[in-house]
N, C-alpha and C positions, 0 to 999 in steps of 0.2 A: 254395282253402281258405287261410284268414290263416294258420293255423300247420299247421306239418308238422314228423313227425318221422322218425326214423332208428333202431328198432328194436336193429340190429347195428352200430350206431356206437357210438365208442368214447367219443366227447362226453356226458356225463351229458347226462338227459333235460330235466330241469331248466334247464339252460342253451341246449341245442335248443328248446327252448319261446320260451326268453325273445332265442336269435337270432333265431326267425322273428318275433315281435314289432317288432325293433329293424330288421330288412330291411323288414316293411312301414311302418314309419314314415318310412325312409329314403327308400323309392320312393314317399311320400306316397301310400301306401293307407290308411295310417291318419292323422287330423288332431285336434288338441288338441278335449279333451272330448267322442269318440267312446267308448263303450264295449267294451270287450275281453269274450269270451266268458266266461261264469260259470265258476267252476273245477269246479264239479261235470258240466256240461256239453262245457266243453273233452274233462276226464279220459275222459269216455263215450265223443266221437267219436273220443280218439288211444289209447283202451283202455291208459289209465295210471292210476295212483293220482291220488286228486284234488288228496291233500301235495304231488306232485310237477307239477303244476300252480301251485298255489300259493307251491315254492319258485322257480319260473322268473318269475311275477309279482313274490316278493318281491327279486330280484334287477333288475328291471325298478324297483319302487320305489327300491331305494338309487340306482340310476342318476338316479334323479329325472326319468323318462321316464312312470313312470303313478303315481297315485295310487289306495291301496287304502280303501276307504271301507266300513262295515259298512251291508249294507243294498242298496247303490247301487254294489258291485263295484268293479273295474277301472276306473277312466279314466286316458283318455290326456292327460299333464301337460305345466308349461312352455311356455316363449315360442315355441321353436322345436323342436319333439322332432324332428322329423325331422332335422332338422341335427345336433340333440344325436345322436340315434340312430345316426347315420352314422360320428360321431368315437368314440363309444363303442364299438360293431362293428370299428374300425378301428384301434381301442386294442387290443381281445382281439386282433385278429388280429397285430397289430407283436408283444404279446406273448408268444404262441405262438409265431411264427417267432424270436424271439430266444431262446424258451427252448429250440426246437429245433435251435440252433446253440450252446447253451450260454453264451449272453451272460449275466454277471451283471446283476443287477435296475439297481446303481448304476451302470454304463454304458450301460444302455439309456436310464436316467434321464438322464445324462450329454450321449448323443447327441438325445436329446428337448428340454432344454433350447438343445441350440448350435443345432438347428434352429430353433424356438420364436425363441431370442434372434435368430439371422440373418434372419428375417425382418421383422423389428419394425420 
C-alpha cells in the first residue's frame, strides 16, 4: 500500500499521510505526473476523515512535491520529486532530532548553513 498509517502514534495523521507519500517518492514508487489516490478514497481505505487526507496532500503541495488540481486530484510535481522528496523527509527529520535535543531553530539554521557553505 503507497500510504500507511499509525493509528496510536503520536505524529498527527496528516503528516503520516503526507510522510508515506514523500518515502514513496523517494524510493521512486511514485514518478512526476502519476496520480495520488483521491482523498475520499484514500480516507475509506485508512478509516480517516477525508479533511485529514487532504491536509497531508495540502502539506505535500506547499513542499511543491504534488500539485492539487480540481477535477484531476493529486499529481505528483517538479523536476525531480523524488530527490526533492528525500531532502524534504530529511529536513523534518534533522528537525525533530534538534528539537528533541532542544536546539534553537537559529543554530540549526546556523549549523545548516556552515554545512551547505563547506561544501560548495
Amino acid at each position: 500500500m503507497l500510504v500507511t498509517i499509525d493509528h496510536g502514534s503520536s505524529v498527527p495523521l496528516a503528516e503520516q499521510i503526507a510522510a508515506s507519500v514523500r518515502r514513496a517518492l523517494a524510493e521512486g514508487k511514485l514518478h512526476k505526473g502519476e496520480r495520488l489516490p483521491a482523498a475520499r478514497a484514500l480516507a475509506g481505505t485508512l478509516n480517516v476523515n477525508m479533511h485529514t487526507v487532504l491536509r497531508g496532500y495540502q502539506l505535500l503541495q506547499q513542499e511543491n512535491l504534488i500539485e492539487l488540481r480540481r477535477g484531476r486530484g493529486a499529481v505528483v510535481s517538479g523536476r525531480s520529486p523524488g530527490d526533492r522528496a528525500l531532502v524534504v523527509e530529511t529536513c523534518r527529520q534533522l528537525v525533530g532530532l534538534a528539537q528533541g535535543i532542544g536546539l534553537e531553530e537559529h543554530d540549526l539554521l546556523a549549523l545548516v548553513s556552515d554545512s551547505y557553505q563547506s561544501r560548495a
